[in-house]
N, C-alpha and C positions, 0 to 999 in steps of 0.2 A: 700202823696197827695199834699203835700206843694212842693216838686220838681216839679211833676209833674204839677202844675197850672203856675209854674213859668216857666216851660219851655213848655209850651203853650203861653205865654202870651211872652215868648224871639221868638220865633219863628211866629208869627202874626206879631211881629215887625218889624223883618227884611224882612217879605215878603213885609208888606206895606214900610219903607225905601226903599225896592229895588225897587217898584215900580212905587215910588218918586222921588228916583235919578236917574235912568237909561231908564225910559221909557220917550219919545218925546209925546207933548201933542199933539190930533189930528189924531197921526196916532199911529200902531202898534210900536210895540218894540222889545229889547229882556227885559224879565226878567230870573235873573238866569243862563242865557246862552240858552235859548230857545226863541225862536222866540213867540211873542205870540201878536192877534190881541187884540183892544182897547175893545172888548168884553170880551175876556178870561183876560185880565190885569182887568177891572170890577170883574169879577168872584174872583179873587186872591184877590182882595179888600174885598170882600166880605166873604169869606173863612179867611181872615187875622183878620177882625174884629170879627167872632165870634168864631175864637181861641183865640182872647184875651182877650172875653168878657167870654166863656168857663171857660179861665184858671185862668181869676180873680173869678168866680164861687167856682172854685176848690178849692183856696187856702184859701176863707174865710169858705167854709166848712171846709176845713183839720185844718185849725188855730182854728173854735170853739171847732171842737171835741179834740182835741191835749190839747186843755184849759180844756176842762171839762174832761177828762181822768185824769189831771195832778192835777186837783180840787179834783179828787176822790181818788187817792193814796192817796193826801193829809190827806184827813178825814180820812181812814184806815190806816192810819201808827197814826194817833191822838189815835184813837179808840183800837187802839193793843197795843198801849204803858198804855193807862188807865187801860185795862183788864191785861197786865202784871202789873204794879202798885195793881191792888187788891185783884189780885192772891197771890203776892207775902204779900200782906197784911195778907190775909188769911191763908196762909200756919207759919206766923209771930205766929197770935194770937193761934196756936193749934200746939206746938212743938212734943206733941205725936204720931201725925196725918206724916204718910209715906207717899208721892206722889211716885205713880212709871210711870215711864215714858218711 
């Protein structure tokens, strides 16, 4: 999710760059290599900002969930080593006592 908002948010950019530096104020242009009227270069503005408003969306969802995914390993790798810890306590205090596994 984290590539994918980033390359939403690289691609809004270079729309709106391109049609920054390459389009004449006033009148049409090209952007891209396509002819396009001071309406449709509106349009790409407009489409450019909310892919990069989109893909900044995307990235701080994908960043919280990737955080709490990585918070939750965390606490079960905590929680499996205490239960290995007590286990092995327990198998400790009762030497008569077989685990089969």
């Amino acid at each position: 999710m984290v590539i994918l908002g980033l390359g939403l948010m690289i691609l809004g950019g270079i729309a709106v760059l391109s049609a920054i530096f390459v389009s004449e104020p006033g009148a049409g242009g090209e952007l891209l290599g396509f002819d396009v009227t001071t309406l449709e270069s509106f349009f790409v503005g407009v489409g450019a900002g909310a892919a990069i408003l989109w893909g900044f969306a995307i990235l701080k969802w994908g960043t919280k969930r990737s955080l709490a995914h990585r918070r939750e390993r965390k606490e079960l790798t905590e929680l499996n080593q205490k239960l290995e810890r007590v286990e092995a306590e327990r198998r400790g205090d009762d030497p008569d006592r077989r685990d089969t596994v």
